[in-house]
DSSP file (Angstrom, degrees, kcal/mol; ACC not computed):
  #  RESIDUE AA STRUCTURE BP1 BP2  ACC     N-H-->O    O-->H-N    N-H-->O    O-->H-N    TCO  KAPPA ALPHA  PHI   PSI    X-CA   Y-CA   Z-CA
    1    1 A X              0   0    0      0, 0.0     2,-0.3     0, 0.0     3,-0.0   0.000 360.0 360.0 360.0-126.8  253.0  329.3  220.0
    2    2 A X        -     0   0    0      1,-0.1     5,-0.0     0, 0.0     2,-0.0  -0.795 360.0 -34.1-169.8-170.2  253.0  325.8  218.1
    3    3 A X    >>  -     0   0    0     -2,-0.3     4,-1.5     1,-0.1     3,-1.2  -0.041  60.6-104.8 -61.6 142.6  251.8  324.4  214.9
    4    4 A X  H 3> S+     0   0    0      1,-0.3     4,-4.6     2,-0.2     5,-0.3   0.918 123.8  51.8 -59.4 -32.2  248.9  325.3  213.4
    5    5 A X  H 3> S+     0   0    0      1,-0.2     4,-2.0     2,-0.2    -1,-0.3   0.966 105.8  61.0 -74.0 -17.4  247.1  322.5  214.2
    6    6 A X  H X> S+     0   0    0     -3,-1.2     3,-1.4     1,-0.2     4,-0.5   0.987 109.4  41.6 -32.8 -69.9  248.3  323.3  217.7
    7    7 A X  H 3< S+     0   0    0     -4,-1.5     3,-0.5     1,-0.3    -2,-0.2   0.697 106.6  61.3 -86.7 -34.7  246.6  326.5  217.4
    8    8 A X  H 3< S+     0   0    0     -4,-4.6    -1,-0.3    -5,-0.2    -2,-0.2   0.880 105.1  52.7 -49.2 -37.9  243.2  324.8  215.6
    9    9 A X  H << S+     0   0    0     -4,-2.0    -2,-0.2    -3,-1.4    -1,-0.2   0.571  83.8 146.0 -67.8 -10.3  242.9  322.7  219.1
   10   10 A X    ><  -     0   0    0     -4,-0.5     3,-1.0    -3,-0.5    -3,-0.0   0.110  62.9 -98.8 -27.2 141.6  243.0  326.1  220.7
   11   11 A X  T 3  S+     0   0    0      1,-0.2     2,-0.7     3,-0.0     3,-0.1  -0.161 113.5  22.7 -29.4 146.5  240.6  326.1  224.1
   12   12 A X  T 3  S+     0   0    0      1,-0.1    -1,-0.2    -3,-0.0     2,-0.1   0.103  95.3 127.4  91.7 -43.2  237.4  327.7  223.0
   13   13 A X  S <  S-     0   0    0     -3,-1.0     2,-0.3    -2,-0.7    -1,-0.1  -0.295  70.1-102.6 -46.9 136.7  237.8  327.0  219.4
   14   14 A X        +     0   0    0      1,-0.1    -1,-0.2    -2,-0.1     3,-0.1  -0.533  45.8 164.6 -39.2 120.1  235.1  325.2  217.4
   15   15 A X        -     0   0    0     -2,-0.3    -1,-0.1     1,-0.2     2,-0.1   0.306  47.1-110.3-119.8  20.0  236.2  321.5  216.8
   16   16 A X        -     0   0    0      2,-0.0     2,-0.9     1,-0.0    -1,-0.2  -0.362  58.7 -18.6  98.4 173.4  232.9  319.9  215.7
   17   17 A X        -     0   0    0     -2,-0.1    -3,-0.0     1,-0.1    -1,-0.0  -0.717  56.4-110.5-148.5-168.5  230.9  317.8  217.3
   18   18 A X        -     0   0    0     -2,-0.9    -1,-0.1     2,-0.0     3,-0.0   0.228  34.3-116.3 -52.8 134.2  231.1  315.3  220.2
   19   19 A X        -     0   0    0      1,-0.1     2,-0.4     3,-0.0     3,-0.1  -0.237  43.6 -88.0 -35.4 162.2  231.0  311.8  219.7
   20   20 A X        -     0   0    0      1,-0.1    -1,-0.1     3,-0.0     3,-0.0  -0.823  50.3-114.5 -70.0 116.1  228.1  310.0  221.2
   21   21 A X        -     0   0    0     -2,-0.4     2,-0.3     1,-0.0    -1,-0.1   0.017  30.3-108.0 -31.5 147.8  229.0  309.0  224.9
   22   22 A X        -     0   0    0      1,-0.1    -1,-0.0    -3,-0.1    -3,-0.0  -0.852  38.0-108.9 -90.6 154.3  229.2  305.3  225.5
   23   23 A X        -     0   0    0     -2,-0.3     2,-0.4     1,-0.1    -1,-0.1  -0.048  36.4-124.8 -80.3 166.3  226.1  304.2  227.7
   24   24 A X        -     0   0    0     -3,-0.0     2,-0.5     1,-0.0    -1,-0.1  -0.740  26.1-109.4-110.7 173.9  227.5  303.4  231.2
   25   25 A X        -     0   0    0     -2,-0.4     2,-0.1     1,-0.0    -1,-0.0  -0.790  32.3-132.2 -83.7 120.9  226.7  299.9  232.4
   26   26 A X        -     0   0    0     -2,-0.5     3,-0.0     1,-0.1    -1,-0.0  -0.557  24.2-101.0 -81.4 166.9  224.1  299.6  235.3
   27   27 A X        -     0   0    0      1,-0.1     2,-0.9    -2,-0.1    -1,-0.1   0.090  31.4 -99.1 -60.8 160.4  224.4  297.6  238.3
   28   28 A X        -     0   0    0      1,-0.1    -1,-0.1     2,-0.0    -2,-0.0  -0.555  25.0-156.4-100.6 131.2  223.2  294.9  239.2
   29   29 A X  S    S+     0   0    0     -2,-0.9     2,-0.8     1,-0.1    -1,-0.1   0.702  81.3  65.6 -84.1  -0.3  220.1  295.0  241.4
   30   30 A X        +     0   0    0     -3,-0.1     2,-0.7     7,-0.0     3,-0.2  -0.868  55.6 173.6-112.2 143.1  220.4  291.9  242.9
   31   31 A X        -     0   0    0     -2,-0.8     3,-0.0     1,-0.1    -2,-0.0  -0.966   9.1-179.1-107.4 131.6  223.9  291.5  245.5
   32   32 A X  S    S+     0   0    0     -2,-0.7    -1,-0.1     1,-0.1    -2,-0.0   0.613  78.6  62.5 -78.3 -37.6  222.9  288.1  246.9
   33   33 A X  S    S+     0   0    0     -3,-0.2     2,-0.3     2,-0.1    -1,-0.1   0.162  83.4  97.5 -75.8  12.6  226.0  288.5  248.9
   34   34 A X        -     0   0    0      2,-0.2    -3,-0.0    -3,-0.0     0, 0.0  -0.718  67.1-149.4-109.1 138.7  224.6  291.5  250.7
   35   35 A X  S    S+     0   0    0     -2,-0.3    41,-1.0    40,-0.0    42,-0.3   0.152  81.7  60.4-100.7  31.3  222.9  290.8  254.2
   36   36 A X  E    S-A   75   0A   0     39,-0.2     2,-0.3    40,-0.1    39,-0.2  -0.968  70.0-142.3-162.9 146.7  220.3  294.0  253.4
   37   37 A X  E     -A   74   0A   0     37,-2.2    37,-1.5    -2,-0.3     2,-0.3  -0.709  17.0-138.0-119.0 177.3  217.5  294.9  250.6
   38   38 A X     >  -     0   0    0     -2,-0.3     4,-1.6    35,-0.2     5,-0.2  -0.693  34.9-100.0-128.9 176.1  217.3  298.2  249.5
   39   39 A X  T  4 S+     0   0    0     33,-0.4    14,-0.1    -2,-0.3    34,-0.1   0.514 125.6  55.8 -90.6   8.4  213.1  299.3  249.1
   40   40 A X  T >> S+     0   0    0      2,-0.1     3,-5.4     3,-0.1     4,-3.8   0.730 114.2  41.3 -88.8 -74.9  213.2  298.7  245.2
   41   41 A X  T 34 S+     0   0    0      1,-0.3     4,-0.3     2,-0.2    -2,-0.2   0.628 120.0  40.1 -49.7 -14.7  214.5  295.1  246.0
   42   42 A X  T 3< S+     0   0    0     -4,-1.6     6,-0.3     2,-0.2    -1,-0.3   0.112 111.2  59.1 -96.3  -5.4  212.1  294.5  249.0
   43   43 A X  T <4>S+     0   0    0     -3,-5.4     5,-0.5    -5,-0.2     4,-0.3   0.640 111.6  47.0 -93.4 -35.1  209.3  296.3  246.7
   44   44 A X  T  <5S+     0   0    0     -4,-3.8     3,-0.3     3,-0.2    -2,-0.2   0.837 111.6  43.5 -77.2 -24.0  210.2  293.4  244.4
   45   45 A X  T   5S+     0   0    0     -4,-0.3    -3,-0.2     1,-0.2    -1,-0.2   0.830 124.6  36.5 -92.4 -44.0  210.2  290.2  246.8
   46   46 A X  T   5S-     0   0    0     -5,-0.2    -1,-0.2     1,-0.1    -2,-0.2   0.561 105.9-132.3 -94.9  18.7  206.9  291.4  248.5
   47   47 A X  T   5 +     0   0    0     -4,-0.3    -3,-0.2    -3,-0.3     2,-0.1   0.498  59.3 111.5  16.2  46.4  205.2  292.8  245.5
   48   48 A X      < -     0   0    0     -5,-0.5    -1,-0.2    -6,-0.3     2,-0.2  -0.317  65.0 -68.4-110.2-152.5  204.1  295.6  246.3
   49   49 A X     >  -     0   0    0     -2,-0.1     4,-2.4    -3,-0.1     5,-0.2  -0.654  26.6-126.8 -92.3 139.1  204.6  299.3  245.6
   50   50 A X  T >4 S+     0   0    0      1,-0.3     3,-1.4    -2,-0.2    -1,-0.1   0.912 113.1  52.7 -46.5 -53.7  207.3  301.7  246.4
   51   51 A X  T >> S+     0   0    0      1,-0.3     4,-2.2     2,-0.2     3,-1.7   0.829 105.5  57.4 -61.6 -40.8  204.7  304.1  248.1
   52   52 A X  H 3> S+     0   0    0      1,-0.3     4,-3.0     2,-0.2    -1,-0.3   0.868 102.5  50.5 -79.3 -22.2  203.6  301.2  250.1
   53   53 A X  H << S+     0   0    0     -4,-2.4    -1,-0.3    -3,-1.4    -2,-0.2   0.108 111.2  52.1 -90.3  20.6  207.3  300.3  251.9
   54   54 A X  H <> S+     0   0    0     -3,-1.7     4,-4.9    -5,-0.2    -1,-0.2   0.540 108.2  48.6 -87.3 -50.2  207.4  303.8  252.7
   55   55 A X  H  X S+     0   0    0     -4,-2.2     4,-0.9     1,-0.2    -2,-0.2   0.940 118.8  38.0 -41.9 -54.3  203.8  303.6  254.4
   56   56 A X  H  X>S+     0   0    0     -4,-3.0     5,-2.3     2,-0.2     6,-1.9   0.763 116.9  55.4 -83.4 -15.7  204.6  300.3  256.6
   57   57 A X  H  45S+     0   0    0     -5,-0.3     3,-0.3     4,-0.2    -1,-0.2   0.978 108.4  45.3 -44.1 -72.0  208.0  302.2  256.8
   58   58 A X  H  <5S+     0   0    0     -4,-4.9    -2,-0.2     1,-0.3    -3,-0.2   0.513 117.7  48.4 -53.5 -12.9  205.9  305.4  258.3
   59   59 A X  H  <5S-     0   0    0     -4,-0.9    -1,-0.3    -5,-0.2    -2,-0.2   0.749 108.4-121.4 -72.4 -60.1  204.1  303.0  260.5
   60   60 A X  T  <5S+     0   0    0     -4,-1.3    -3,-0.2    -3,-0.3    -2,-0.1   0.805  74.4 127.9  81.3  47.7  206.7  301.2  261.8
   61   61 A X      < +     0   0    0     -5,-2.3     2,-0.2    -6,-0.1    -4,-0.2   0.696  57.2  74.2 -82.0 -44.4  205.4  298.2  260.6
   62   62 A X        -     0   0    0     -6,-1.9     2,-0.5     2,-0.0     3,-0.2  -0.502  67.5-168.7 -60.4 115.3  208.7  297.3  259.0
   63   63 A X        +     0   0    0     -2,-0.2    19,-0.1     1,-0.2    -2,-0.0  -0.959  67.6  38.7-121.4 152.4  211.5  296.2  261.7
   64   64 A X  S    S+     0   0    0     -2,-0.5    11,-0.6     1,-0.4    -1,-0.2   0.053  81.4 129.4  97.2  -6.7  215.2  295.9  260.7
   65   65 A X  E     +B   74   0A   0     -3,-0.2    -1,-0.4     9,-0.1     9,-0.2  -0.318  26.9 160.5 -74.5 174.5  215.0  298.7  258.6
   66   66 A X  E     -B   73   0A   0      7,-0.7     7,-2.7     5,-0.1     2,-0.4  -0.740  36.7-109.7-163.7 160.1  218.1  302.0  259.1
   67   67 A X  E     -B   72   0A   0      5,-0.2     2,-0.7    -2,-0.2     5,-0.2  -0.961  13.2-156.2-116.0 132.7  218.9  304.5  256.7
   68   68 A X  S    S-     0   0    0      3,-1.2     2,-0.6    -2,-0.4     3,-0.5  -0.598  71.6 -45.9 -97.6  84.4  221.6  304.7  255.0
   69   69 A X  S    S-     0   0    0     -2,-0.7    -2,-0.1     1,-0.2     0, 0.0  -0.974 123.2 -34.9  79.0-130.1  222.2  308.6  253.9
   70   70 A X  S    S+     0   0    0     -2,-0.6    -1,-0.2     2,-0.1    -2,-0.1   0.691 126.0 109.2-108.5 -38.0  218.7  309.2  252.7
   71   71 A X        -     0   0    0     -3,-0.5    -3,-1.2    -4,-0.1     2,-0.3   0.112  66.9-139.1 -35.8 139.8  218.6  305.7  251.6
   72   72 A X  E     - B   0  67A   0     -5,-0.2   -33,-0.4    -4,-0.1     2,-0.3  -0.696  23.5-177.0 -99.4 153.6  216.3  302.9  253.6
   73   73 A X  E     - B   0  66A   0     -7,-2.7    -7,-0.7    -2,-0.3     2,-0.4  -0.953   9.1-158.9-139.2 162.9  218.4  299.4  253.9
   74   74 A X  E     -AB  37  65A   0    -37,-1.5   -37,-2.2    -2,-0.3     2,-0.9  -0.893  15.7-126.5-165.2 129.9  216.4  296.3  255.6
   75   75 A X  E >>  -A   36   0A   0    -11,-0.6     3,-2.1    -2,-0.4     2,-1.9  -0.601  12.8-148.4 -84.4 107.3  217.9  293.6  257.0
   76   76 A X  H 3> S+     0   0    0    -41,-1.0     4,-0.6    -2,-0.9    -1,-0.1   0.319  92.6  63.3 -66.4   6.5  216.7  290.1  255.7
   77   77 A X  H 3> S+     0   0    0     -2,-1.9     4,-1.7   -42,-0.3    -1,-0.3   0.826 111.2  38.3 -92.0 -47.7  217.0  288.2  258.6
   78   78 A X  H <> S+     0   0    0     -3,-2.1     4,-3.4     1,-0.2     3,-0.5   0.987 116.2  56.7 -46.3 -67.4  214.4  290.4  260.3
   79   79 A X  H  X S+     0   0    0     -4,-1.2     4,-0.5     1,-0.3    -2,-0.2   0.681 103.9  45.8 -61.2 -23.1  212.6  290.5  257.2
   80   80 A X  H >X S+     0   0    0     -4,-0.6     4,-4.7    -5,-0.3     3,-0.9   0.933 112.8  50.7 -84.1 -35.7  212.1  287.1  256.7
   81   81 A X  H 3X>S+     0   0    0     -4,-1.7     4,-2.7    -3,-0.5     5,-0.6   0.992 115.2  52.1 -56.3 -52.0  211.0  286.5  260.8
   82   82 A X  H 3<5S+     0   0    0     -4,-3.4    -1,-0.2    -5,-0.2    -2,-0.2   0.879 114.9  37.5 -52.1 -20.2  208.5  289.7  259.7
   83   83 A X  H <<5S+     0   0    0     -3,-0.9    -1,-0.2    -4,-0.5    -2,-0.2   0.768 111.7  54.5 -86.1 -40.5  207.2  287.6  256.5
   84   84 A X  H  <5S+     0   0    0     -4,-4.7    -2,-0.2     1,-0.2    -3,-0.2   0.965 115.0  44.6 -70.8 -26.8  207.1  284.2  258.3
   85   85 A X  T  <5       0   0    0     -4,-2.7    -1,-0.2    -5,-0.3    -2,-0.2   0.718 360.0 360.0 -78.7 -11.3  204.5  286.6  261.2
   86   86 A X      <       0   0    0     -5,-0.6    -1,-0.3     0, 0.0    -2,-0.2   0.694 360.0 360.0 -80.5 360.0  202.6  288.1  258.3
């Protein structure tokens, strides 16, 4: 075996407890450098509501949009020709 303190660290053993995690950093939600909004950032530029860029989503009011995974992405070049017709 090893040392006793070896033997304190044992798997399984009581040590106390944990430290507090450190908080993780978030991202940053605007990429400028990105050619695509994601529906939080496009909920933010057109001020509306999530539920409602799902609706003109479900509509197919919205053009440029794809999903990425389950994620929606929209492409701003579209989106601005869609803003400038609105």
């Amino acid at each position: 075996m090893g040392s006793k303190a070896e033997q304190r660290t044992h798997w399984g053993e009581w040590q106390g407890p944990r430290p507090p995690a450190e908080p993780k950093p978030k991202a940053p939600r605007e990429r400028a450098d990105s050619p695509f909004f994601t529906t939080r950032e496009l909920a933010e530029l057109l001020r509306i509501s999530h539920a409602t860029i799902y609706r003109l989503l479900k509509s197919g009011r919205i053009k440029g949009a794809f999903k990425v995974g389950s994620d929606w992405r929209f492409d701003k070049a579209s989106l601005e020709d869609w803003i400038a017709v609105q």
